[in-house]
Jmol script that loads the backbone (N, CA, C; Angstrom):
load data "model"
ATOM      1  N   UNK A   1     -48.584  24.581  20.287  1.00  0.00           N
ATOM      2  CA  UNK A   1     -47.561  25.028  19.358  1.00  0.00           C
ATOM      3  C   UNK A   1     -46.186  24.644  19.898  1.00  0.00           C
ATOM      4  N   UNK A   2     -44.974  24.156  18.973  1.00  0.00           N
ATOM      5  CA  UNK A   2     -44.136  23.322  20.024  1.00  0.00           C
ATOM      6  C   UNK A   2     -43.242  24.777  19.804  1.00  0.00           C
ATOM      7  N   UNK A   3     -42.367  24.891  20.815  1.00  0.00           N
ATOM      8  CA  UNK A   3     -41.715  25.763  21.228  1.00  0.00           C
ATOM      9  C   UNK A   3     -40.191  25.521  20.004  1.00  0.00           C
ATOM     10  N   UNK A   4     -39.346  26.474  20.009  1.00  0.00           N
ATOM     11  CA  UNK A   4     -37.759  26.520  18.834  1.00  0.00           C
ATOM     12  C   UNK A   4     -36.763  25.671  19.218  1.00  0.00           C
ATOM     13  N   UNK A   5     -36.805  25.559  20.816  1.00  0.00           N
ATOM     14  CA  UNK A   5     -36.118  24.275  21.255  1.00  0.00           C
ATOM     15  C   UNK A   5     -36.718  22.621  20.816  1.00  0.00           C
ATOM     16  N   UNK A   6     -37.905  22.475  20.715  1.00  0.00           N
ATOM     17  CA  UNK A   6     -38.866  21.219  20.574  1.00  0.00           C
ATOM     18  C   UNK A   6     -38.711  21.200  18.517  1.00  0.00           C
ATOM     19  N   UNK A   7     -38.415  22.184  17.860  1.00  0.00           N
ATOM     20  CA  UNK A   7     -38.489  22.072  16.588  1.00  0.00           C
ATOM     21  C   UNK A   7     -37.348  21.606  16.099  1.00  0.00           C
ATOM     22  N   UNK A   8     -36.323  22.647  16.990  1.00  0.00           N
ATOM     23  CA  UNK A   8     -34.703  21.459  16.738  1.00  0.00           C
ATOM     24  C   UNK A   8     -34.137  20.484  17.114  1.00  0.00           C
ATOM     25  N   UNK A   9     -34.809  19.694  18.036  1.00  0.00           N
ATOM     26  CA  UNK A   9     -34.927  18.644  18.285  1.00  0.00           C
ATOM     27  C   UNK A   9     -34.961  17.729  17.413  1.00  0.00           C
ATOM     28  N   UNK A  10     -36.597  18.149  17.224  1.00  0.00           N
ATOM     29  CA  UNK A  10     -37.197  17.341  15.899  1.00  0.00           C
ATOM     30  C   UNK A  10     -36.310  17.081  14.863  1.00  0.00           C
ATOM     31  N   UNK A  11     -35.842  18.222  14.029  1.00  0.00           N
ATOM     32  CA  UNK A  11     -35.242  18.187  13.321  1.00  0.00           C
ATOM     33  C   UNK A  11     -33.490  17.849  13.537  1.00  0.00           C
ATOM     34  N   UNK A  12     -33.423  17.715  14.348  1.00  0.00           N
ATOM     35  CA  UNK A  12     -31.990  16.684  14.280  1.00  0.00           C
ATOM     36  C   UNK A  12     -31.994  15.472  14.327  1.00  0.00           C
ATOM     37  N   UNK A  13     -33.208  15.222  14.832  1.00  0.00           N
ATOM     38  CA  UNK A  13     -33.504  14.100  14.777  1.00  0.00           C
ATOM     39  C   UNK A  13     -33.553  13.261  13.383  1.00  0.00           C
ATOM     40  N   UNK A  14     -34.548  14.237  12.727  1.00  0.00           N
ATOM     41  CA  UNK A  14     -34.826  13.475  11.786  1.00  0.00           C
ATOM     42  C   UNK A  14     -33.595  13.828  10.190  1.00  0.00           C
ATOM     43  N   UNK A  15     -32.093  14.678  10.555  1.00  0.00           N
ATOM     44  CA  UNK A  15     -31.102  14.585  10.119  1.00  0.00           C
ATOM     45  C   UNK A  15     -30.424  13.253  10.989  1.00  0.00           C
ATOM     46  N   UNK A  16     -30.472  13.076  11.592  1.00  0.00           N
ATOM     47  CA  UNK A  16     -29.550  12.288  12.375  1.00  0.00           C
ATOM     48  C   UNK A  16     -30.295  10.742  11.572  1.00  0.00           C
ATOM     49  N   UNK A  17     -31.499  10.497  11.212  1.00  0.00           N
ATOM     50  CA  UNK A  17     -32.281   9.468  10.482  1.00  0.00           C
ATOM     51  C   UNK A  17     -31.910   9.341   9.109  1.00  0.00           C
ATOM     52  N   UNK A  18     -32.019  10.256   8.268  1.00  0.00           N
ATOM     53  CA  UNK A  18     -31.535  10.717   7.044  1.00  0.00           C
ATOM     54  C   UNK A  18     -29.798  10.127   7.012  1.00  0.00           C
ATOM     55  N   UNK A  19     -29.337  10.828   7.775  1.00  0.00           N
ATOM     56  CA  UNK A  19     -28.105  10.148   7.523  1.00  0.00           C
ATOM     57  C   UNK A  19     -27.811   9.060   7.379  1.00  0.00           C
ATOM     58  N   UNK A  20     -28.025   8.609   8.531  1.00  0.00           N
ATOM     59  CA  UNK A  20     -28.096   7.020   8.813  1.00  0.00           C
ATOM     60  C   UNK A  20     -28.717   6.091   7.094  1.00  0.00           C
ATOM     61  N   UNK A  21     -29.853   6.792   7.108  1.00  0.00           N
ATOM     62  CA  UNK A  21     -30.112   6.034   5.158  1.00  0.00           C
ATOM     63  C   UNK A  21     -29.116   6.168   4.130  1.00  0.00           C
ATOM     64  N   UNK A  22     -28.283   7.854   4.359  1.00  0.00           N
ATOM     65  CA  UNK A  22     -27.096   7.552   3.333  1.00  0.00           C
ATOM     66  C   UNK A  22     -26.067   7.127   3.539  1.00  0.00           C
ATOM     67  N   UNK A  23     -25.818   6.631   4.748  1.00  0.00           N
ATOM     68  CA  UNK A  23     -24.930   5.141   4.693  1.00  0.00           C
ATOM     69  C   UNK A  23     -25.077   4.024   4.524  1.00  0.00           C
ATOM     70  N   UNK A  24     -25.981   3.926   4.988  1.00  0.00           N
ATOM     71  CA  UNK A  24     -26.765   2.260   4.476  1.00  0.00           C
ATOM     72  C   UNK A  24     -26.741   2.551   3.312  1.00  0.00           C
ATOM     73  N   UNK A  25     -27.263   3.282   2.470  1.00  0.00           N
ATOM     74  CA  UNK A  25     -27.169   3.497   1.096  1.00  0.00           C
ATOM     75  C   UNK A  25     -25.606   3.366   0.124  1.00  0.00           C
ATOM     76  N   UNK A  26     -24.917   4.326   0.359  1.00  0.00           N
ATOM     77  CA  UNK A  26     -23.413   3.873   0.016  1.00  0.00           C
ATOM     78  C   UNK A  26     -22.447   2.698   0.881  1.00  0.00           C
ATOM     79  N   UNK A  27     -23.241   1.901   1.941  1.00  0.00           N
ATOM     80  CA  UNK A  27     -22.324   0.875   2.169  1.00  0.00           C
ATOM     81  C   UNK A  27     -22.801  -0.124   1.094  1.00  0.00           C
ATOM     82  N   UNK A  28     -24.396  -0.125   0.617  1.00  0.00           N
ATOM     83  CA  UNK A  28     -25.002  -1.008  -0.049  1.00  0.00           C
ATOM     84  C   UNK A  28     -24.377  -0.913  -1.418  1.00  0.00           C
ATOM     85  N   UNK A  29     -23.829   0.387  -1.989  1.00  0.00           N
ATOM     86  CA  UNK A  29     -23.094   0.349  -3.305  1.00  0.00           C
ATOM     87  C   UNK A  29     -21.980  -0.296  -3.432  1.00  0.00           C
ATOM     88  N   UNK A  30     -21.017   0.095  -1.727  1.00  0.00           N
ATOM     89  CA  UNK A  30     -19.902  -0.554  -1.691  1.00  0.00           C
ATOM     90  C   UNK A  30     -19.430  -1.790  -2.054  1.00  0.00           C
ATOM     91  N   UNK A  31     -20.762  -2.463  -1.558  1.00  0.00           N
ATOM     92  CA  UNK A  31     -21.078  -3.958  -1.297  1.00  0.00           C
ATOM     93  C   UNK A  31     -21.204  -4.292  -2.892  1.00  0.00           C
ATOM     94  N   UNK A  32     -22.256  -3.854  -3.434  1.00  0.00           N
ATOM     95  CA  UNK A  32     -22.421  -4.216  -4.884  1.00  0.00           C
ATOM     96  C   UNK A  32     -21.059  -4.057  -5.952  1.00  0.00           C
ATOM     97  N   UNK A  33     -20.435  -2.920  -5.337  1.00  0.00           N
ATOM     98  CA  UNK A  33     -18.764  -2.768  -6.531  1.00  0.00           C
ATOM     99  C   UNK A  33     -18.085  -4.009  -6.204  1.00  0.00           C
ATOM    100  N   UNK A  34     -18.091  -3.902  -4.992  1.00  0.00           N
ATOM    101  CA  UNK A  34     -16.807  -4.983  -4.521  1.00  0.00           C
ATOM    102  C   UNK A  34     -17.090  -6.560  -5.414  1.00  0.00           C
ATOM    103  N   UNK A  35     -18.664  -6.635  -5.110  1.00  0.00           N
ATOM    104  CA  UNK A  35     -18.954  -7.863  -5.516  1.00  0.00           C
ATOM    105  C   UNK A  35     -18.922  -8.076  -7.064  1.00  0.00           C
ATOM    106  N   UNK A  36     -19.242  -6.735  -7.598  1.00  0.00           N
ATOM    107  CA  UNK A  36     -18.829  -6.532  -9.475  1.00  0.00           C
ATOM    108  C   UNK A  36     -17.777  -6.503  -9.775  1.00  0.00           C
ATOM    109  N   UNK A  37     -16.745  -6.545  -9.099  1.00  0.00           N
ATOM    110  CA  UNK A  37     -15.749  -6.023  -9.438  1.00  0.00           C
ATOM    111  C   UNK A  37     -14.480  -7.530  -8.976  1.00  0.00           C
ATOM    112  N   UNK A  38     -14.975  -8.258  -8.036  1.00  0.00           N
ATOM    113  CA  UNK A  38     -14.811  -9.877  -7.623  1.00  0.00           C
ATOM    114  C   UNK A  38     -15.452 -10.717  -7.751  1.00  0.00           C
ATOM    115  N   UNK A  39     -16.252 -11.316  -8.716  1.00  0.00           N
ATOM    116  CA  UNK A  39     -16.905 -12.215  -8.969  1.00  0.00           C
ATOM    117  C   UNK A  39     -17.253 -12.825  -8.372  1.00  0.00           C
ATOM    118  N   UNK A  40     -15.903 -13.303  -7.627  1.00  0.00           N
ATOM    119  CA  UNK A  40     -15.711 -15.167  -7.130  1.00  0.00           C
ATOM    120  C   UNK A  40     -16.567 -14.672  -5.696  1.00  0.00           C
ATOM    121  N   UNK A  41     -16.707 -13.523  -4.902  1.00  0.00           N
ATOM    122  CA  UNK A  41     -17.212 -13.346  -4.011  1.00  0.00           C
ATOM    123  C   UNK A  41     -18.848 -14.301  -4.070  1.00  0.00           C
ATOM    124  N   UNK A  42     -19.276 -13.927  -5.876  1.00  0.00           N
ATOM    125  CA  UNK A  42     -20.746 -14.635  -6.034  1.00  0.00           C
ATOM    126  C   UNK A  42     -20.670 -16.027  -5.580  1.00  0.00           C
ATOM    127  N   UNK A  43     -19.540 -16.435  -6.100  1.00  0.00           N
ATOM    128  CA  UNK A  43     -19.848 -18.239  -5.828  1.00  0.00           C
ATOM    129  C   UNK A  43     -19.472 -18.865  -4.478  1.00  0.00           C
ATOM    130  N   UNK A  44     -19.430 -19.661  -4.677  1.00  0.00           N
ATOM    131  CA  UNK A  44     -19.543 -20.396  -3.539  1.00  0.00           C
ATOM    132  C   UNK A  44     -18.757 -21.154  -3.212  1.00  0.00           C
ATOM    133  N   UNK A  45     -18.694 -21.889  -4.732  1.00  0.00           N
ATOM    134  CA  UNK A  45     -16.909 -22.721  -4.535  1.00  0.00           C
ATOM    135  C   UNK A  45     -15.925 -21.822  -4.814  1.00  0.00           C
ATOM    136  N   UNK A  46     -15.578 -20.790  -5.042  1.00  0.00           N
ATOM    137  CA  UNK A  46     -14.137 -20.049  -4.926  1.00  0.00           C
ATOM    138  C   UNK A  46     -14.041 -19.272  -4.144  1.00  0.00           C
ATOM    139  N   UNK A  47     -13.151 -18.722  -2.889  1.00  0.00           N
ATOM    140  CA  UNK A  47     -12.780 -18.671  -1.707  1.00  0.00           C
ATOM    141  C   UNK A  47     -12.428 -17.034  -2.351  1.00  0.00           C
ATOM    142  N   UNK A  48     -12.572 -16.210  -2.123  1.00  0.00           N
ATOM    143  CA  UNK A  48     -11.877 -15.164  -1.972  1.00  0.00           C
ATOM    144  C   UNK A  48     -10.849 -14.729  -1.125  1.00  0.00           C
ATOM    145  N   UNK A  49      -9.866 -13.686  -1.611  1.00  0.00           N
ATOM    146  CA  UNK A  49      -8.831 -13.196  -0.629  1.00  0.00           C
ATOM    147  C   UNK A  49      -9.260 -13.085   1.048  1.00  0.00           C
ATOM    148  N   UNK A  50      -8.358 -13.059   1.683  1.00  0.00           N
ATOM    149  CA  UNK A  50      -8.540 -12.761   3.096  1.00  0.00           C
ATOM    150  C   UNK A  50      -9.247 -11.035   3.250  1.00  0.00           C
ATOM    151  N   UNK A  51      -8.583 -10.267   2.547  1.00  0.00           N
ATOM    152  CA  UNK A  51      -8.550  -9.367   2.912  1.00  0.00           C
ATOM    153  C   UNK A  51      -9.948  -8.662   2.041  1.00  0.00           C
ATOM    154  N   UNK A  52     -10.126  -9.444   1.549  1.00  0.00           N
ATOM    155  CA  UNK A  52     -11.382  -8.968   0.494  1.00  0.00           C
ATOM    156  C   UNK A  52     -12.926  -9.426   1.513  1.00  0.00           C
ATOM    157  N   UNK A  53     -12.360 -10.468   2.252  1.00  0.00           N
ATOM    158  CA  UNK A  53     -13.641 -11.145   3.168  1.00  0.00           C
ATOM    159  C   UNK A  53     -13.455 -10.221   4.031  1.00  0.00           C
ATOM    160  N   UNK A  54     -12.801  -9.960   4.658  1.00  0.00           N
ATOM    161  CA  UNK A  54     -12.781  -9.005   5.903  1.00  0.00           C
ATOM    162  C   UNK A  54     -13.728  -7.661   5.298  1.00  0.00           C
ATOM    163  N   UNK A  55     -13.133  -7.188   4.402  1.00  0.00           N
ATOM    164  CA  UNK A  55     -13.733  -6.191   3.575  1.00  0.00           C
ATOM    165  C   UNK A  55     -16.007  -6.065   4.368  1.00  0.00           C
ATOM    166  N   UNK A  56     -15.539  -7.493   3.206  1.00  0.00           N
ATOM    167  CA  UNK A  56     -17.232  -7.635   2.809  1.00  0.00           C
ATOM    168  C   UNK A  56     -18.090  -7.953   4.581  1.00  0.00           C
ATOM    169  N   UNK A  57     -17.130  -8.279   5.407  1.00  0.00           N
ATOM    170  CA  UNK A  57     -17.612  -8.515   6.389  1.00  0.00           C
ATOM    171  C   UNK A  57     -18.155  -7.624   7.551  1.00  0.00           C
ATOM    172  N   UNK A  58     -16.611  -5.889   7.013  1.00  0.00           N
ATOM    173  CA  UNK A  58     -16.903  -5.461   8.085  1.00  0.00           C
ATOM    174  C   UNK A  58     -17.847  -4.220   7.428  1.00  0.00           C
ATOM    175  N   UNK A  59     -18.431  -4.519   6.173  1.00  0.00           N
ATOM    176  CA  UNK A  59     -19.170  -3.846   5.441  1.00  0.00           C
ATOM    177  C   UNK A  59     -20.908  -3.901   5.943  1.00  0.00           C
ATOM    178  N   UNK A  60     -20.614  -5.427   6.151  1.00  0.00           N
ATOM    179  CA  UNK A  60     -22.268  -5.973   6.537  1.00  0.00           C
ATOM    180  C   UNK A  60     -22.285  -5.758   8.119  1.00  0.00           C
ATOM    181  N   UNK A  61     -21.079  -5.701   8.799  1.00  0.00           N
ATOM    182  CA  UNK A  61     -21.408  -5.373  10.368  1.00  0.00           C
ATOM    183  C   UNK A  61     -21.808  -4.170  10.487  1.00  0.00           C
ATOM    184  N   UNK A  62     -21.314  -2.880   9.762  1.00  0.00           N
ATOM    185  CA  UNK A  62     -21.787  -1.628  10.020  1.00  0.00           C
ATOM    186  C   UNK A  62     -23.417  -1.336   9.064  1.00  0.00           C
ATOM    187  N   UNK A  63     -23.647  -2.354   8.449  1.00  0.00           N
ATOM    188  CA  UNK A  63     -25.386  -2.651   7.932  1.00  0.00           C
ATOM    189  C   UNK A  63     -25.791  -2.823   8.442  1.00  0.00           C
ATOM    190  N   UNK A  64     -25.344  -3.836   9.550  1.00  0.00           N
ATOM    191  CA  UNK A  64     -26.021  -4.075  10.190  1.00  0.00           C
ATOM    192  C   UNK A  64     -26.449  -3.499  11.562  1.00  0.00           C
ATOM    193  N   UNK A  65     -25.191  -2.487  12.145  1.00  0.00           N
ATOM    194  CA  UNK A  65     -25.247  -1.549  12.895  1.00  0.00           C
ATOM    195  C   UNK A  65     -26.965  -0.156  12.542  1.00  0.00           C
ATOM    196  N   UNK A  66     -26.216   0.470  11.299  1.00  0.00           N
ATOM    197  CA  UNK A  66     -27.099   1.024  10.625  1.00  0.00           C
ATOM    198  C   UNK A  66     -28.629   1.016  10.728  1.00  0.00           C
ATOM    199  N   UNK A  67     -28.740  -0.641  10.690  1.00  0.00           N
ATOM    200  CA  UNK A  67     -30.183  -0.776  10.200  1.00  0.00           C
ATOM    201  C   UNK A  67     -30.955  -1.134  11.854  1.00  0.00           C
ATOM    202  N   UNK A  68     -30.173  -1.573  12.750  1.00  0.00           N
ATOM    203  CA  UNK A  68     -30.219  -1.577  13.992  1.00  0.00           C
ATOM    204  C   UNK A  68     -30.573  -0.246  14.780  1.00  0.00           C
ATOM    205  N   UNK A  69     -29.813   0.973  14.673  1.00  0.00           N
ATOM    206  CA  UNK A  69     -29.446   2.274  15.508  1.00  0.00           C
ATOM    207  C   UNK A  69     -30.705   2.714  15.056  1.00  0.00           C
ATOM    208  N   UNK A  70     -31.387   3.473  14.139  1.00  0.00           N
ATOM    209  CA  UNK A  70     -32.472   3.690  14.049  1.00  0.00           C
ATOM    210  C   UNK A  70     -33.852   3.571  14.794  1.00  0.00           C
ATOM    211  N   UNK A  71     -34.197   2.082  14.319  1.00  0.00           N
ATOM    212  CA  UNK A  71     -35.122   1.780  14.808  1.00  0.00           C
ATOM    213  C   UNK A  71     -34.968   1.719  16.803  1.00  0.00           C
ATOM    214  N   UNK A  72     -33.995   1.493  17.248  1.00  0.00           N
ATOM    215  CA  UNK A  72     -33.650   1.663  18.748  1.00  0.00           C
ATOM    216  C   UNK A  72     -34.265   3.281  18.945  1.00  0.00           C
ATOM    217  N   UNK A  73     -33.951   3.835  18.281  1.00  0.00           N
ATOM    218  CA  UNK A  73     -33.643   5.422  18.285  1.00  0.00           C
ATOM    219  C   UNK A  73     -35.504   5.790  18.548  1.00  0.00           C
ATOM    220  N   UNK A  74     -36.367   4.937  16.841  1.00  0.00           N
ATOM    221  CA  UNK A  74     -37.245   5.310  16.926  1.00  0.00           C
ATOM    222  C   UNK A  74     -38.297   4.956  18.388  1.00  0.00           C
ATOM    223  N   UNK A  75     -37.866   3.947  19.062  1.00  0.00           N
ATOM    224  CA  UNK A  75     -38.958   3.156  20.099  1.00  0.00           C
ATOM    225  C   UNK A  75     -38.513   3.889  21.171  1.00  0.00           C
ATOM    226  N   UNK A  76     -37.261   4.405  21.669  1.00  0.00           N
ATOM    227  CA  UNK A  76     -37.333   5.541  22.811  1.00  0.00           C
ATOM    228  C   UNK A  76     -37.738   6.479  22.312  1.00  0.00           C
ATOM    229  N   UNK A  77     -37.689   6.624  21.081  1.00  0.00           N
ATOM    230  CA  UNK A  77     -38.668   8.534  21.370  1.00  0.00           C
ATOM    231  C   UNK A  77     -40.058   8.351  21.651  1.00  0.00           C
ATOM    232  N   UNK A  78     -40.452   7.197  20.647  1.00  0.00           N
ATOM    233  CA  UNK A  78     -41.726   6.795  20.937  1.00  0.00           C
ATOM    234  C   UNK A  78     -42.429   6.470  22.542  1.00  0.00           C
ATOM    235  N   UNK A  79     -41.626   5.886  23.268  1.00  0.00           N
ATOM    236  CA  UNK A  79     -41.631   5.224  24.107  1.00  0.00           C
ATOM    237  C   UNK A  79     -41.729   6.651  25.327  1.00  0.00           C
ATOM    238  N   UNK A  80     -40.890   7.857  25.175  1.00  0.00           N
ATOM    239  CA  UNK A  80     -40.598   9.244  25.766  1.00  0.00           C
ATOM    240  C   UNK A  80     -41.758   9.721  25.682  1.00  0.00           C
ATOM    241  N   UNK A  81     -42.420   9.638  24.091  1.00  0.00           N
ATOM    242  CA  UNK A  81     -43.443  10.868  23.611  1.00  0.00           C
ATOM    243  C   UNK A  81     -44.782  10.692  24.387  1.00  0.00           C
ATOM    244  N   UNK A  82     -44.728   9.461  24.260  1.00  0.00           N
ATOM    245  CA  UNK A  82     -46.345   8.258  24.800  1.00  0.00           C
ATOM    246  C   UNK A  82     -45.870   7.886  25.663  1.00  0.00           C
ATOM    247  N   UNK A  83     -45.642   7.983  27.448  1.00  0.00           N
ATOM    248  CA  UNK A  83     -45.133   6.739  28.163  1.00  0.00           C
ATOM    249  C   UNK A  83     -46.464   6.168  28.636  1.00  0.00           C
ATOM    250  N   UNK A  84     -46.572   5.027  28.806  1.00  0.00           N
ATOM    251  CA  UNK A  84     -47.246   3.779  29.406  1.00  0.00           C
ATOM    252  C   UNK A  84     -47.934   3.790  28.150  1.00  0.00           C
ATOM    253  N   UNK A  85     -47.719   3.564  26.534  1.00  0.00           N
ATOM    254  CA  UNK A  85     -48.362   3.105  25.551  1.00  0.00           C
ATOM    255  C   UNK A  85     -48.088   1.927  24.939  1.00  0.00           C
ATOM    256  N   UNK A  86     -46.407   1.530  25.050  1.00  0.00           N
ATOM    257  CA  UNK A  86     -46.185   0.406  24.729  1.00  0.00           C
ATOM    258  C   UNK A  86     -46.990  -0.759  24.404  1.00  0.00           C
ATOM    259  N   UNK A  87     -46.983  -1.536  23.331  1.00  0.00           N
ATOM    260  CA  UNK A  87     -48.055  -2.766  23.307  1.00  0.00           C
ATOM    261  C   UNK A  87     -47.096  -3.701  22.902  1.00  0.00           C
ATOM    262  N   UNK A  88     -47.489  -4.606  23.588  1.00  0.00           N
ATOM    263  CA  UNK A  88     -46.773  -5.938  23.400  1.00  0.00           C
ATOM    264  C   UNK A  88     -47.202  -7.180  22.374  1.00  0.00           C
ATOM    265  N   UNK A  89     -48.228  -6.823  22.024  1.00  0.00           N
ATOM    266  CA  UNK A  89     -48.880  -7.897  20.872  1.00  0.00           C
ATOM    267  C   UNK A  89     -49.956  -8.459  21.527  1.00  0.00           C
ATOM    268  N   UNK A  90     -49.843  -9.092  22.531  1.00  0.00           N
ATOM    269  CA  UNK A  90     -50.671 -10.251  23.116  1.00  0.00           C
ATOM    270  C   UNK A  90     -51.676  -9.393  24.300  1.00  0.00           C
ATOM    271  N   UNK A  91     -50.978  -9.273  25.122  1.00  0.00           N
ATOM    272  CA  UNK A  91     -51.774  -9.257  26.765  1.00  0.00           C
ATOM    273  C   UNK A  91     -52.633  -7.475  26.948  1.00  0.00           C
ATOM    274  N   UNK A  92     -52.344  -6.948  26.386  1.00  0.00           N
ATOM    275  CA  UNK A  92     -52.796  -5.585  26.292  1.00  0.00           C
ATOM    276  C   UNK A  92     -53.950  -5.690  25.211  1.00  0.00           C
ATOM    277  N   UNK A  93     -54.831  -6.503  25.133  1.00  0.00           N
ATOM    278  CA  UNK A  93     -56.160  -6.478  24.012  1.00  0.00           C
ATOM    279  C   UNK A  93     -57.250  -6.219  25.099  1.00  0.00           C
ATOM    280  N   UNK A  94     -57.954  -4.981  24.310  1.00  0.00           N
ATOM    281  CA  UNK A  94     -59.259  -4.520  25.212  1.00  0.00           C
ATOM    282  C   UNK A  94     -60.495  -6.067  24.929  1.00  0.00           C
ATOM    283  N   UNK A  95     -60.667  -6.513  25.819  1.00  0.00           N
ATOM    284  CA  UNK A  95     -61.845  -7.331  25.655  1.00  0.00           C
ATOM    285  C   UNK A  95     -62.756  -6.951  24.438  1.00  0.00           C
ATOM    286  N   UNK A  96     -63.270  -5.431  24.459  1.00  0.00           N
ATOM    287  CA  UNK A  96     -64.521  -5.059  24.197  1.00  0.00           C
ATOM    288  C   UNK A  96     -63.999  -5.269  22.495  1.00  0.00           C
ATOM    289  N   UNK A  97     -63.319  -4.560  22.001  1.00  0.00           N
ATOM    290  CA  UNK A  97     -62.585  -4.441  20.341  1.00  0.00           C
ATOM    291  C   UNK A  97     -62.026  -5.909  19.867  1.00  0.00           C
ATOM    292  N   UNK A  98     -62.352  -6.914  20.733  1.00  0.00           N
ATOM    293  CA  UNK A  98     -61.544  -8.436  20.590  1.00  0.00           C
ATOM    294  C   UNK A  98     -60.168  -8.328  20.507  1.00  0.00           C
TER     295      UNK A  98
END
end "model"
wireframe off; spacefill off
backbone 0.3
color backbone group
């Protein structure tokens, strides 16, 4: 039975996850207004403002932060919960299971 300290853990954890989706989530709207709302961002031959690229740029760096922090997040807990379970793909195959 996990103890009230081990439950809030858990559960900040998995607020601290949640969150993280509703930013990715409203940066992804951001991204879509900006681009509805500037066309020329769609094409290819028309250059948008400076300040509109910066925009869209530092929109996709924190996406990309976002979509990064998580999964880091998930492989140390994993990595904490289970130690010496790690599998690497290749060199860790039991003979017997092929």
């Amino acid at each position: 039975m996990m103890t009230l300290e081990d439950r809030v853990k858990v559960l900040e954890y998995e607020v601290k996850i949640l969150k993280n989706e509703v930013q990715q989530a409203l940066l992804d709207i951001q991204e879509q207004l900006l681009i509805h709302y500037y066309p020329s961002l769609r094409s290819d031959e028309a250059s948008p403002s400076e300040s509109i690229r910066r925009s869209i740029e530092a929109i996709q760096k924190k996406k990309a932060m976002l979509e990064q922090a998580p999964s880091d997040e998930n492989r140390q807990k994993q990595e904490q919960a289970i130690p010496g379970t790690e599998w690497n793909g290749n060199s860790d195959r039991d003979p017997t299971f092929g």
